[in-house]
N, C-alpha and C positions, 0 to 999 in steps of 0.2 A: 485840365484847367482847375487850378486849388482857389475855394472860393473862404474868403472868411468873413465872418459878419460879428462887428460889433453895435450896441446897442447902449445907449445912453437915455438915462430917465425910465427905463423901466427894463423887464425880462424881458430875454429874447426866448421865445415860446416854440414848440413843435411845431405849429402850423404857421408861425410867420418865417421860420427857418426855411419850412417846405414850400412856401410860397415866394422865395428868395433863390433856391436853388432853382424853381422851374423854371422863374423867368431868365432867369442867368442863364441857364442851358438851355433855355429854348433861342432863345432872343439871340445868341451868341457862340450856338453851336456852329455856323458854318465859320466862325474866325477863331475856331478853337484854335486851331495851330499859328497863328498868329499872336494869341493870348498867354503868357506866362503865371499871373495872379490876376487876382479878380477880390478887392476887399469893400465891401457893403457898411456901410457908417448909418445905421439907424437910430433917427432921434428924437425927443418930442422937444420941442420949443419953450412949450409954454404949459408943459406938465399938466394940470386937472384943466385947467382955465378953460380948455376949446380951442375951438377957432382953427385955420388953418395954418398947425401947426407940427405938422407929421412930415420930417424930414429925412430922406433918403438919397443918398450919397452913393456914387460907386465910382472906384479910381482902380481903371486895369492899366498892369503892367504890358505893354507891349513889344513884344521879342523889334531888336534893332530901332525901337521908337520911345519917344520921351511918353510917361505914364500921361495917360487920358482922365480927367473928372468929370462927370458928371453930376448936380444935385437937383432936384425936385424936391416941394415943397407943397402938400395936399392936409387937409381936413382927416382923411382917411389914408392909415398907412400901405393898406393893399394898394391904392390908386397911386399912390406916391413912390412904392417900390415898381410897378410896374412902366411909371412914365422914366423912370433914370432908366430903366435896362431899354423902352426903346431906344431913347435919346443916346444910351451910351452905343448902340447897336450905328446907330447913324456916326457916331461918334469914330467909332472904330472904322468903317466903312471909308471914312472921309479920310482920317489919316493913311490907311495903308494904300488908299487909291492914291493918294497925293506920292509916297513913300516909294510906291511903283512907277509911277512918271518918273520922276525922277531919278530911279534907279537907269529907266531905260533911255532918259533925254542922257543922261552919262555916260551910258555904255553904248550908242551911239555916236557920242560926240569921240570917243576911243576908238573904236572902229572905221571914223571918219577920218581922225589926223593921221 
């Protein structure tokens, strides 16, 4: 799974990279083989100002399925990287369970005529 991360409004630092790959691979190792890319859009909103504006993006490519977005929007960019990779984790869950049904209501309905 090639994961890449870009960042907007400020550096993208060692420990927010490494806090980006763990949740990626932790959260989404059981659909690695399901997963082609995996690209992370971290941003700040509202630059010095404050507020909750630490945004985090993740848009995975999915072998045989149209790409999946996810974004999250937190005060705190740790918390904000961490709710997209659940969210993308359910994300991905829900398409390829949906992508399996229907592989198998098809190959039934084949099997049938």
């Amino acid at each position: 799974m090639k994961v890449r991360i870009q960042t907007q409004g400020f550096a993208l630092t060692p420990p927010i990279a490494a806090r980006v790959h763990k949740q990626i691979n932790g959260t989404l190792k059981r659909y690695a083989d399901e997963i082609i890319a995996v690209d992370v859009f971290l941003k700040d909103l509202n630059g010095p100002k404050g507020g909750e504006d630490k945004q985090a993006g993740i848009r995975l490519q999915l072998r045989y399925l149209a790409p999946v977005t996810v974004i999250s929007v937190h005060d705190d960019l740790y918390k904000a990287i961490d709710r997209s990779a659940r969210r993308s984790r359910r994300a991905v869950r829900r398409a390829t369970s949906r992508f399996r049904r229907i592989r198998r209501r098809s190959l039934h309905h084949m099997v049938t005529a």
